[in-house]
N, C-alpha and C positions, 0 to 999 in steps of 0.2 A: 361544519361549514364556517370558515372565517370569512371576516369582511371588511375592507380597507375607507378605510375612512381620508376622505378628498374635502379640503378644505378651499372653497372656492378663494377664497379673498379676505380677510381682517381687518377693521379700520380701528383706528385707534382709538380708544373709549373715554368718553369721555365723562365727568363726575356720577362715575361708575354704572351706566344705564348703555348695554349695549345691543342694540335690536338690529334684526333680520333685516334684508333689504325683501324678505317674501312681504312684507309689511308695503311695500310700495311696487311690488307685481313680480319679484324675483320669487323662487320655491326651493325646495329639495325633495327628493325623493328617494327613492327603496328599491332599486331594480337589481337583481341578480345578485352578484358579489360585490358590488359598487354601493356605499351610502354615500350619500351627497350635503353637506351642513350647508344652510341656507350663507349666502355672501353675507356681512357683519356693513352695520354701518354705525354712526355713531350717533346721540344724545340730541345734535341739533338738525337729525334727521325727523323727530321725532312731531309726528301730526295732531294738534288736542282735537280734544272727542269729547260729546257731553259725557258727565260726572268728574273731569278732571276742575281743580281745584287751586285755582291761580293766586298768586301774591304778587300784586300792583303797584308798583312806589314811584309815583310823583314825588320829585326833589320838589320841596319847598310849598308842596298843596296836601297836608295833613287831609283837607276833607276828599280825596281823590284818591289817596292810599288807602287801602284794604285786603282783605282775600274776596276773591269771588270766584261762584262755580259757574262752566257750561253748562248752560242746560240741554234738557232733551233736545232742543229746536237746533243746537250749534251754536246759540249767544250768549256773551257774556252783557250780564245791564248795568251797566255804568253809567256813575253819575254823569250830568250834564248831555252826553250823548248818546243815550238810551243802549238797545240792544244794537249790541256789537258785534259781529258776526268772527268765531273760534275755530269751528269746526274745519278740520283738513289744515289749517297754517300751522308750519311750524312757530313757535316763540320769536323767532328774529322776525316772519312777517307777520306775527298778531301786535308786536311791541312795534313795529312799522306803520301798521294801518290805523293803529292807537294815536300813536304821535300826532300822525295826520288828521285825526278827527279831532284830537282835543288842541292842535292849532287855533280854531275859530276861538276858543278859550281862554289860554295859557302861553303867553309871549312863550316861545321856544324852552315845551315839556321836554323835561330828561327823563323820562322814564324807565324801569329796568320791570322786567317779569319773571316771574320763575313757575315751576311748577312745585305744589306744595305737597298734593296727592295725586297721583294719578287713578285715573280709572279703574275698577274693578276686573278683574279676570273670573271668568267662568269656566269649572271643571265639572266632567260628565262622563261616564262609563264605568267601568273596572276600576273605582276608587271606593273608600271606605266612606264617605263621607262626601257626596258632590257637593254643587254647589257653586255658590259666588262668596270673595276673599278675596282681601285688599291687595294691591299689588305694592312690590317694592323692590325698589331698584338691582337690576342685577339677575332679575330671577328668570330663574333654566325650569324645564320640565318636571328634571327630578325633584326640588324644591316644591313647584306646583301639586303634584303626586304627594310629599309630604306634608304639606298643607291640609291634605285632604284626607289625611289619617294613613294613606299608605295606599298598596294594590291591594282589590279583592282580589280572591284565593283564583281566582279567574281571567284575571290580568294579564295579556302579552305586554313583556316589559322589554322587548325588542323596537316598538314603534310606537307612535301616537298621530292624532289628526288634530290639526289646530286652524281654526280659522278665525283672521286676522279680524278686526273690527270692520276696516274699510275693504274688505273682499266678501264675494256672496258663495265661494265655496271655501272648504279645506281641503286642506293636502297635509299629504304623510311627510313626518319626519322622526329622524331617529331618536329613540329615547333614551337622552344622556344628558350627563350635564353641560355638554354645550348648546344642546339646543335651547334658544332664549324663547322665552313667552312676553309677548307686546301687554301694555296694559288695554283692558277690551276684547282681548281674545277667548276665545271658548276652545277649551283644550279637552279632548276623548281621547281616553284609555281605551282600545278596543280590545274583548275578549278574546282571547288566544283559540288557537283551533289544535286541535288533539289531533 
């Protein structure tokens, strides 16, 4: 049985992190002879989530600069204006909403943000070694699966189920290397059927 692989759409990548739009309510799926790869978008699509791990730089306020994590709750605590609310903004509207708070402050902050770690990925089924491991940029399924020691001997290595941080189910996708894994996702290997 071959199967034709349909590439919905590509956005161009940006400082090498490229994620699904199934991440913001797009999917793929596994039907017949048709595989469907989730539409691509790029880097400053990209939603923080607690355990991601930011780098702040106020131009010219040292004591304002630092790393700071999301927490569980979605805030980041920052001087001067407490908890900062992270969770679901991209970096251009967290470095937006920032500006704006630390105005009552900082005659016109210049600030930049980055992301320095992002959040951990979770792996579960038909791997050698489940589990949660660090995520890094770029990273596809098959990566994820070798993170994790490899397929048990048990392993359908035709598909996988991933659900996104910010989604409450999973959905199938095919298990290649172009499928990407979001930092936050919990990605199953399902057992093959004989």
């Amino acid at each position: 049985m071959s199967s034709k692989l349909t590439r919905r759409g590509v956005g161009a990548a940006a400082l090498g992190l490229i994620l699904p739009a199934a991440a913001c309510g797009g999917g793929a799926s596994v039907s017949g002879s048709e595989l469907e790869l989730p539409l691509m978008t790029t880097v400053s699509d990209y939603q923080l989530g607690p355990g991601d791990r930011l780098r702040i730089n106020v131009f010219g306020e040292p004591d304002l600069t630092g790393e700071f994590v999301v927490s569980a709750n979605g805030m980041v605590s920052y001087p001067l204006i407490g908890d900062h609310p992270a969770e679901r903004k991209t970096l251009v509207e967290f470095t937006d909403t920032l500006r704006l708070a630390l105005q009552r402050y900082v005659l016109q902050p210049n600030i930049s943000v980055e992301v320095m770690n992002y959040r951990p990925f979770f792996i579960l089924g038909e791997v050698q070694n489940p589990g949660t491991y660090p995520y890094a940029a770029g990273l596809n399924v098959m990566n994820a699966v070798a993170t994790a020691g490899g397929f048990s001997y048990r392993a359908d290595t035709r598909r996988v189920f991933i659900k996104h941080a910010n989604e409450v189910a999973e959905r199938q996708y095919a298990l290649t290397t172009t499928t990407p894994v979001l930092p936050g996702d919990t990605v199953r290997v399902p057992e093959r059927r004989f």
